[in-house]
TIVO-440713 format. One record per residue (C-alpha): residue number from 1; residue in one letter; x negated, y, z. Coordinates in pm, 1 decimal. Layout:
! TIVO-440713
+-----+------+----------+----------+----------+
! pos ! code !       px !       py !       pz !
+-----+------+----------+----------+----------+
! NUM !    A !        X !        Y !        Z !
...
+-----+------+----------+----------+----------+
! end
This chain:
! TIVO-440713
+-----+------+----------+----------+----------+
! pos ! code !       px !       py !       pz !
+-----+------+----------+----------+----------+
!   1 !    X !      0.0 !      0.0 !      0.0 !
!   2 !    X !   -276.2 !    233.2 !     80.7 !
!   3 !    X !   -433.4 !    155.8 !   -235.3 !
!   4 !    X !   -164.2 !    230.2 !   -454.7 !
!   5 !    X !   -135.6 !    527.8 !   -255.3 !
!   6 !    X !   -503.4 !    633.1 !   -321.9 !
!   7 !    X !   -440.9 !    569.6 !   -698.9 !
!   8 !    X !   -143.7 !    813.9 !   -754.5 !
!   9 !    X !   -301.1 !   1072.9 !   -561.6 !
!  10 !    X !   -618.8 !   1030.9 !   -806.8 !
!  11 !    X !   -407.7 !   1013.8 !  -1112.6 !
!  12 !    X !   -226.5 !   1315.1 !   -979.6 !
!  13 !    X !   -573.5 !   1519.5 !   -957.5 !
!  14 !    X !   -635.8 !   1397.7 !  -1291.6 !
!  15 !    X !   -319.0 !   1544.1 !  -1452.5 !
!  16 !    X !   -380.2 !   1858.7 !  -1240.0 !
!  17 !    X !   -714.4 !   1892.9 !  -1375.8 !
!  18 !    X !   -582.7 !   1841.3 !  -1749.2 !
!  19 !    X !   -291.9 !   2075.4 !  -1712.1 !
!  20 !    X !   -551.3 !   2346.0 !  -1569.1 !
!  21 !    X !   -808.3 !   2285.0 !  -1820.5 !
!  22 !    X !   -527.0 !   2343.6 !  -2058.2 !
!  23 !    X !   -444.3 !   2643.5 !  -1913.7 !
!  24 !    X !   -797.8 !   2790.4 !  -1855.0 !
!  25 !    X !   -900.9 !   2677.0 !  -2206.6 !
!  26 !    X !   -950.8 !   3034.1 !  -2302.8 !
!  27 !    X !  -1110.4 !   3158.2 !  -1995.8 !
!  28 !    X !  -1478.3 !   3080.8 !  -1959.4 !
!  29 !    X !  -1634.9 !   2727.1 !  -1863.4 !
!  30 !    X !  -1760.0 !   2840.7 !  -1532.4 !
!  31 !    X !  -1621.9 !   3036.1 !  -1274.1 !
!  32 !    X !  -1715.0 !   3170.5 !   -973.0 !
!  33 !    X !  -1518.3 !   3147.7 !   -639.4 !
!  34 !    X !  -1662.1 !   3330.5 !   -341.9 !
!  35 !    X !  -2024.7 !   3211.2 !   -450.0 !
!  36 !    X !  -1923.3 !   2842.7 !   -536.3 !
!  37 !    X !  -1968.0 !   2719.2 !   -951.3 !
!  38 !    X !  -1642.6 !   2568.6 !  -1012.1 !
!  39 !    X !  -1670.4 !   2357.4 !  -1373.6 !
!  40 !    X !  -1294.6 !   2177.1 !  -1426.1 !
!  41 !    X !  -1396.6 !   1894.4 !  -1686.2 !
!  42 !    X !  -1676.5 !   1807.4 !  -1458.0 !
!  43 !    X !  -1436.1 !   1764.6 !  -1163.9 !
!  44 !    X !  -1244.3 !   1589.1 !  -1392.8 !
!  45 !    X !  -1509.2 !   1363.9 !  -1490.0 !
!  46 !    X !  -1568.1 !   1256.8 !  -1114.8 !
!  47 !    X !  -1206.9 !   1161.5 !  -1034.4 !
!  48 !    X !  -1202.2 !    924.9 !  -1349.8 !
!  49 !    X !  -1518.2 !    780.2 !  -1225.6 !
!  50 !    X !  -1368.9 !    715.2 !   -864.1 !
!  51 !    X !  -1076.6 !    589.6 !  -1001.3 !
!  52 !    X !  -1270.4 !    311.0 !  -1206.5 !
!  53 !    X !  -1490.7 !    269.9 !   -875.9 !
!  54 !    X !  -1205.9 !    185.9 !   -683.7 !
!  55 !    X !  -1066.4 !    -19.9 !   -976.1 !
!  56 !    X !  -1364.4 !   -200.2 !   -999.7 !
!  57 !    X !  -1386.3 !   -241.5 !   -573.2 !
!  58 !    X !   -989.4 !   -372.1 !   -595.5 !
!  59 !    X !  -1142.0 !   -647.8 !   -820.7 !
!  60 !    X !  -1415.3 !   -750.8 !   -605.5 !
!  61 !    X !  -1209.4 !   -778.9 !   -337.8 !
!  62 !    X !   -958.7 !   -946.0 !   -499.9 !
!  63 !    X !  -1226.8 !  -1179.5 !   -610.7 !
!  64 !    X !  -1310.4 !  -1240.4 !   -278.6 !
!  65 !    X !  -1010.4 !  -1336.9 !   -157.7 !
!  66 !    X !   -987.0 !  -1562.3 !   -454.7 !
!  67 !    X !  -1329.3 !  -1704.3 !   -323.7 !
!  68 !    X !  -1218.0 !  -1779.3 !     22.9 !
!  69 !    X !   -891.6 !  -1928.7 !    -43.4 !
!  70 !    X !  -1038.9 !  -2190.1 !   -283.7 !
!  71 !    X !  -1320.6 !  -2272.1 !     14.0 !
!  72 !    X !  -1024.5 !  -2273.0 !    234.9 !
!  73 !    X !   -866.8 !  -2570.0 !     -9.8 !
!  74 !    X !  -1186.9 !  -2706.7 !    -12.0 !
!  75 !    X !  -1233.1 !  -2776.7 !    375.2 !
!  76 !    X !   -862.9 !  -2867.1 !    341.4 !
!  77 !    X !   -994.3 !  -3155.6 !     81.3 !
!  78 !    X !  -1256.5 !  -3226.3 !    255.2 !
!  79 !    X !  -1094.1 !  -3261.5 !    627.8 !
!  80 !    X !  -1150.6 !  -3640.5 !    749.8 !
!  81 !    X !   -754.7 !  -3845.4 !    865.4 !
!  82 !    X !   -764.0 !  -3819.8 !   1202.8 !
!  83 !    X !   -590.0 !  -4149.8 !   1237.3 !
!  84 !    X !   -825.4 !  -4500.6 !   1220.1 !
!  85 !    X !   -643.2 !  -4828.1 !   1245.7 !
!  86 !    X !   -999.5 !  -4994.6 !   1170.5 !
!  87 !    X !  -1041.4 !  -5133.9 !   1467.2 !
!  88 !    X !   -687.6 !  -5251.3 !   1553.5 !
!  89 !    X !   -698.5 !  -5463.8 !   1230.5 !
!  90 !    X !  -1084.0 !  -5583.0 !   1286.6 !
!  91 !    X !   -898.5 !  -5725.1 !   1600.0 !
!  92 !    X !   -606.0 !  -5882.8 !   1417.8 !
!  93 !    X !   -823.9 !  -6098.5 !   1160.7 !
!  94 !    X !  -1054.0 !  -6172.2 !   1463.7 !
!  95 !    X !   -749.6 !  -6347.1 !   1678.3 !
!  96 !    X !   -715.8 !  -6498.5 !   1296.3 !
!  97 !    X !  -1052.4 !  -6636.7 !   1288.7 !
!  98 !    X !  -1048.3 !  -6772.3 !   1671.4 !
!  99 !    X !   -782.5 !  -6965.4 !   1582.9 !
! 100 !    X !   -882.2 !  -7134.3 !   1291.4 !
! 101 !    X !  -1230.2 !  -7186.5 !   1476.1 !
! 102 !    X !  -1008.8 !  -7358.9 !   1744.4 !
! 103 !    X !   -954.1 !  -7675.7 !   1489.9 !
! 104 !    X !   -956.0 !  -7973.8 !   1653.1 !
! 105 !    X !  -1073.1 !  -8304.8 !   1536.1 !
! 106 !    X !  -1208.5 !  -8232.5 !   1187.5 !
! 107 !    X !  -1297.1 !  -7867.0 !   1139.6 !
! 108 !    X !  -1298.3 !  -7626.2 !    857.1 !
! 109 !    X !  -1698.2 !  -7757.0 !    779.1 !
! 110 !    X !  -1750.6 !  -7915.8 !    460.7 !
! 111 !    X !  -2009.2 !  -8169.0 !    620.2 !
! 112 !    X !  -1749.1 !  -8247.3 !    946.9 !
! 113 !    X !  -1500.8 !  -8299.8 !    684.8 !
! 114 !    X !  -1705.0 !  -8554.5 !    497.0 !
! 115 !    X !  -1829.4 !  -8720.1 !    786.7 !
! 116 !    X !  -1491.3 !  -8800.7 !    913.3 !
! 117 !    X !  -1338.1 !  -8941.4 !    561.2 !
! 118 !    X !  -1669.8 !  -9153.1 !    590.0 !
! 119 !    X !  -1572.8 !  -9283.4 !    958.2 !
! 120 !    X !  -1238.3 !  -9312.5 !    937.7 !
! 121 !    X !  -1064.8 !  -9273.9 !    570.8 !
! 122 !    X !  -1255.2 !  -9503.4 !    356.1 !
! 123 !    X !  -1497.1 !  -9786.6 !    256.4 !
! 124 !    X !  -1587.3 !  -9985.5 !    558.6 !
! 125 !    X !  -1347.6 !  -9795.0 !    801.9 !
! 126 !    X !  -1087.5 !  -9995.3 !    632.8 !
! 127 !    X !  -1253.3 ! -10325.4 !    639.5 !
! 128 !    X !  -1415.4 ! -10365.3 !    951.5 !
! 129 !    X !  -1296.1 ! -10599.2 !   1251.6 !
! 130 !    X !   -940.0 ! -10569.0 !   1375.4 !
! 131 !    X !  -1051.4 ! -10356.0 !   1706.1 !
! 132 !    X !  -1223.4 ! -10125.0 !   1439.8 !
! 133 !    X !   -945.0 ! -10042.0 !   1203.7 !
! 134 !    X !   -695.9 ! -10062.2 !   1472.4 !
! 135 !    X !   -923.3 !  -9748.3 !   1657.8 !
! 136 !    X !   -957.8 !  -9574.2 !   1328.3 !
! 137 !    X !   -626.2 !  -9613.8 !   1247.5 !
! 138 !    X !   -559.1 !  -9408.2 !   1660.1 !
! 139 !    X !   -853.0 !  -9161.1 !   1490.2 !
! 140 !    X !   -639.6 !  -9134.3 !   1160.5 !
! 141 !    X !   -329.2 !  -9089.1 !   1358.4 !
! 142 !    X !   -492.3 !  -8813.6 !   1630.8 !
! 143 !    X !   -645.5 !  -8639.1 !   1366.5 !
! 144 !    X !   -278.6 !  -8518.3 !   1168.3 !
! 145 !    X !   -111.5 !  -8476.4 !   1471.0 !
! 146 !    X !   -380.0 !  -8236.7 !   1597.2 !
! 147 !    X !   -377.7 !  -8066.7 !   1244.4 !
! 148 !    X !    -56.1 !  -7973.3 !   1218.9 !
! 149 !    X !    -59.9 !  -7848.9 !   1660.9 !
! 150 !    X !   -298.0 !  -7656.5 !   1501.8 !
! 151 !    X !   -148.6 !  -7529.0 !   1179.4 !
! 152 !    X !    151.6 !  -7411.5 !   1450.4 !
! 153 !    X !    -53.7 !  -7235.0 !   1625.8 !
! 154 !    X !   -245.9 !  -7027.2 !   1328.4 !
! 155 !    X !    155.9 !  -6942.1 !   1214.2 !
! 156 !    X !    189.4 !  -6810.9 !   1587.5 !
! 157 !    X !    -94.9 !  -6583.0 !   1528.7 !
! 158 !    X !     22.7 !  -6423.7 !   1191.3 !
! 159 !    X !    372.5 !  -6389.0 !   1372.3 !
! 160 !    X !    255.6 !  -6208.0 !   1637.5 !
! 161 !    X !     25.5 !  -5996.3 !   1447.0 !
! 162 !    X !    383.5 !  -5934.4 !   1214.1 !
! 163 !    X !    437.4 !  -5642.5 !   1492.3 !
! 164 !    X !     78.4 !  -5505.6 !   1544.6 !
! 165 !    X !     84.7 !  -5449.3 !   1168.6 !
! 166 !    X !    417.7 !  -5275.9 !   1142.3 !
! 167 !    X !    253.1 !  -5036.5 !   1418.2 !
! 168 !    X !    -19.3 !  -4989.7 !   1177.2 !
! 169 !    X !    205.2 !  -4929.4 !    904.7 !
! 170 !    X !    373.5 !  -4661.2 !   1060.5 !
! 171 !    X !    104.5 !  -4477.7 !   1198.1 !
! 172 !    X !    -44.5 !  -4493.9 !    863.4 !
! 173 !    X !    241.2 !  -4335.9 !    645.4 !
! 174 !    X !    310.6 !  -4091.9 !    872.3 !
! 175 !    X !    -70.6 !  -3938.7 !    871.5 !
! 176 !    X !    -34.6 !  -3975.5 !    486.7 !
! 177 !    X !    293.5 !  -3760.7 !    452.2 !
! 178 !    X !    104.9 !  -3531.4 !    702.1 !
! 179 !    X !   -231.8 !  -3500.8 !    526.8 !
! 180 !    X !   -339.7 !  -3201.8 !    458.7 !
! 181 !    X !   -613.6 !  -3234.8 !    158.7 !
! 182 !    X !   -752.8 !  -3497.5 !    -89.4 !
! 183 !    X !  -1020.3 !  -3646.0 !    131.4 !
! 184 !    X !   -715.9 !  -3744.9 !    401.3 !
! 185 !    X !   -480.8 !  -3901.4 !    193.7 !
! 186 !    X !   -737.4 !  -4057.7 !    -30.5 !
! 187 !    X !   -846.9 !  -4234.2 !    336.4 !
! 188 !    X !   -504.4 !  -4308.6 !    452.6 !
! 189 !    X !   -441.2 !  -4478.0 !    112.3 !
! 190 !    X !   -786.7 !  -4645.3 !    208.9 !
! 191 !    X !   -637.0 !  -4768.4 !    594.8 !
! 192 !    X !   -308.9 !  -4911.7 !    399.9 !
! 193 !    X !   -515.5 !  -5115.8 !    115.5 !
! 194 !    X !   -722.4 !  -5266.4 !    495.9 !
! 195 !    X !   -392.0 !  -5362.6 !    592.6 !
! 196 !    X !   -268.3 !  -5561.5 !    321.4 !
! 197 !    X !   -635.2 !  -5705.2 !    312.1 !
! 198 !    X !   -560.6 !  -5805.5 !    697.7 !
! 199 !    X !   -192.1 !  -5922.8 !    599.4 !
! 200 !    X !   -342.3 !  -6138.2 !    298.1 !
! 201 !    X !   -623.4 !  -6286.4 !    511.5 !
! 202 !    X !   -294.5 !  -6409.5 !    739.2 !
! 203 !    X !   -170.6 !  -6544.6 !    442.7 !
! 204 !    X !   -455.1 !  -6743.9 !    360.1 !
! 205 !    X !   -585.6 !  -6890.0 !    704.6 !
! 206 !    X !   -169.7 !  -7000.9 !    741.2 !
! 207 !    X !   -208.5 !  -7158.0 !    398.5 !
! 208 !    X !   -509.9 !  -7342.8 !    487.0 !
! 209 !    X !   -395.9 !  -7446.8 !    843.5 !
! 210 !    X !    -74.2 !  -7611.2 !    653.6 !
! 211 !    X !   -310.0 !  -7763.8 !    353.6 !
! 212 !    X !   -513.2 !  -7916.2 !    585.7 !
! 213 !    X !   -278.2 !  -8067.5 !    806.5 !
! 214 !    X !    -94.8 !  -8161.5 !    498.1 !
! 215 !    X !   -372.3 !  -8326.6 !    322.3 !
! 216 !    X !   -481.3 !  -8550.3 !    622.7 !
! 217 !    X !   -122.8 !  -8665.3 !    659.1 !
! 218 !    X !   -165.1 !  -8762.7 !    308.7 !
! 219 !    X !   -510.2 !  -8936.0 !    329.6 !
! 220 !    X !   -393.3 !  -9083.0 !    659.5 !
! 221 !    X !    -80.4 !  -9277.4 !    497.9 !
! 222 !    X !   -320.2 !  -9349.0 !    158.1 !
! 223 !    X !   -573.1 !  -9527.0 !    438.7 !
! 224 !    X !   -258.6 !  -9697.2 !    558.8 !
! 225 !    X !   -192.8 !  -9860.4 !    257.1 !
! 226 !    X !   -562.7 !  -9940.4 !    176.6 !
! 227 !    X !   -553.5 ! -10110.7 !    570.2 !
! 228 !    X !   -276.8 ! -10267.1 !    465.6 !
! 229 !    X !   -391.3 ! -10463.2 !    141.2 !
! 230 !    X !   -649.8 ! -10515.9 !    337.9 !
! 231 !    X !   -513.8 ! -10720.6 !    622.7 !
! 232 !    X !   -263.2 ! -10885.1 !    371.3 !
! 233 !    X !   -618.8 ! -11006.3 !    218.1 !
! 234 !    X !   -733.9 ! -11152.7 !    514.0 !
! 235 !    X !   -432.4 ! -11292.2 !    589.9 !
! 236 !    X !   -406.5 ! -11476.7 !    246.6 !
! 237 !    X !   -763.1 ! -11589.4 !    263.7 !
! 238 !    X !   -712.1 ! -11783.9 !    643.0 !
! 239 !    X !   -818.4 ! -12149.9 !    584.3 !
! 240 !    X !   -540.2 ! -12312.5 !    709.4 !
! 241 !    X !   -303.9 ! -12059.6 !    496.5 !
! 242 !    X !     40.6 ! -12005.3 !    542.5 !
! 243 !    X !    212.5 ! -12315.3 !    621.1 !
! 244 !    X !    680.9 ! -12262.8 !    642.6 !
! 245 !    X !    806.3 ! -12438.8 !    926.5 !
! 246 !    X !   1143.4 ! -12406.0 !   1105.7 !
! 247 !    X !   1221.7 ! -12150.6 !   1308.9 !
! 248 !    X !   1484.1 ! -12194.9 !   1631.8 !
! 249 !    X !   1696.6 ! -11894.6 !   1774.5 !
! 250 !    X !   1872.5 ! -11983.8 !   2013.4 !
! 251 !    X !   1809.5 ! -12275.2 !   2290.9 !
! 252 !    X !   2125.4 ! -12508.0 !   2342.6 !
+-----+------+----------+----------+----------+
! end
């Protein structure tokens, strides 16, 4: 306001200073008043020139202010999310990992796993004495029933971590619709792809808890059968052989 102000009063003087150059055309160039040299298109002169000064100071400081907002954006862009649910999720896929480490029996170890399909599933396991494939047969047995106690708990985890991530979640979004520059939303959009890494991880430890107890059911009902033929074998091969005789019920 006290710009514009300052600019009609100069453009005022200006048009004063025409209209009495105008005037005084005739009279000559110099004057003098009480001892002072009064030249009118000189004074002129000097009020054009401070107008275009302050022209040229309005710019700069416009400028400025151009300057300042755009480092204003820029700490805005560069501002860090306040919010970190890094550690809340490093904790999730760590109660994940306990459990899975909690396998009992045969573990999630490629060499435990082939060790116990050696003891227990195949070749001699299944044609040893009658005491031996009667304990591996227990072994067979303990080993899916502890798979799938353990493949319930692993789907008791990833339930209760169902609530720890909706937490997450929330807190997440919310600093997202809040954030204030690039550099925060860019992060929170960071956070929410760690979270759906955490949920997928989940996914896959429940899948392999199930597959595994799954796939030993299997191989312990294929070792069944193998047992079986087995024993039917010996049982054919006897020396004496089967011989029929009769059979009584009931006793007079």
């Amino acid at each position: 306001m006290k710009t514009r102000i300052l600019r009609r009063a100069i453009v005022a003087g200006v048009l004063a200073t025409s209209g009495v150059i105008g005037i005084t055309a005739a009279t000559p160039a110099y004057a003098q008043f009480g001892g002072i040299v009064y030249d009118p298109t000189n004074y002129a002169q000097n009020v054009l020139t401070a107008a275009r000064s302050l022209e040229q100071i309005n710019n700069q400081i416009q400028q400025i202010q151009n300057q300042a907002t755009s480092l204003i954006n820029e700490a805005r862009n560069l501002a860090s999310l306040p919010f970190s649910s890094l550690q809340q999720l490093q904790q999730q896929v760590q109660r994940t990992q306990q459990l899975l480490g909690q396998a009992q029996r045969i573990a999630y170890d490629v060499q435990n796993v082939q060790q116990a399909f050696t003891d227990r599933y195949k070749g001699t396991a299944l044609s040893g004495t009658n005491a031996q494939m009667v304990a591996n047969a227990n072994a067979r047995w303990q080993d899916s029933v502890s798979a799938f106690e353990d493949a319930l708990r692993v789907q008791a985890g990833v339930v209760g971590n169902i609530d720890g991530a909706r937490t997450t979640m929330d807190g997440l979004v919310s600093s997202s619709q809040s954030a204030t520059g690039a550099l925060q939303a860019a992060q929170a959009g960071n956070q929410l792809l760690a979270l759906q890494s955490q949920q997928l991880a989940d996914l896959t430890a429940l899948l392999a808890a199930q597959g595994r107890a799954q796939t030993l059911d299997a191989a312990r009902k294929a070792a069944v059968e193998a047992e079986s033929r087995e024993r039917l074998r010996r049982f054919l091969e006897r020396p004496t052989g089967y011989q029929p005789g009769n059979a009584q019920m009931f006793h007079d």
